[in-house]
C-alpha angles and dihedrals in degrees: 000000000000123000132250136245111280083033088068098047100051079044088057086042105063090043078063095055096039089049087048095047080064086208089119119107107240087256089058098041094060089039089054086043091050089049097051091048087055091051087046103053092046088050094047079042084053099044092049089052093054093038086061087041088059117097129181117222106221125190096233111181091333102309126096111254132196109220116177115245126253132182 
């Protein structure tokens, strides 16, 4: 089962506090690094997705009109 969103981001976030307590071996250390960047890249994967789900509703001419979202 993968994790949501928000799941992914306190899971980053403690990555981030156990690589800053520096109590980690080396070993550890990188292990903990590859898996964040992992998180990271399926969170920044997540957040394009929704970014081409998103539409803007514009008042053209009087009618309500669906225009895609850019950027």
């Amino acid at each position: 089962m993968s994790k949501n969103f928000e799941e992914q981001i306190e899971q980053l976030e403690k990555i981030v506090e156990e690589l800053e307590t520096g109590e980690l071996s080396l070993e550890d250390s990188v292990s903990k690094f590859e898996e964040g960047i992992k998180i990271s890249k399926e969170c920044n994967k997540t957040l394009e997705e929704a970014e081409k789900k998103i539409t803007i509703l514009v008042n053209h001419e009087g009618e309500l009109k669906e225009e895609n979202f850019e950027a």
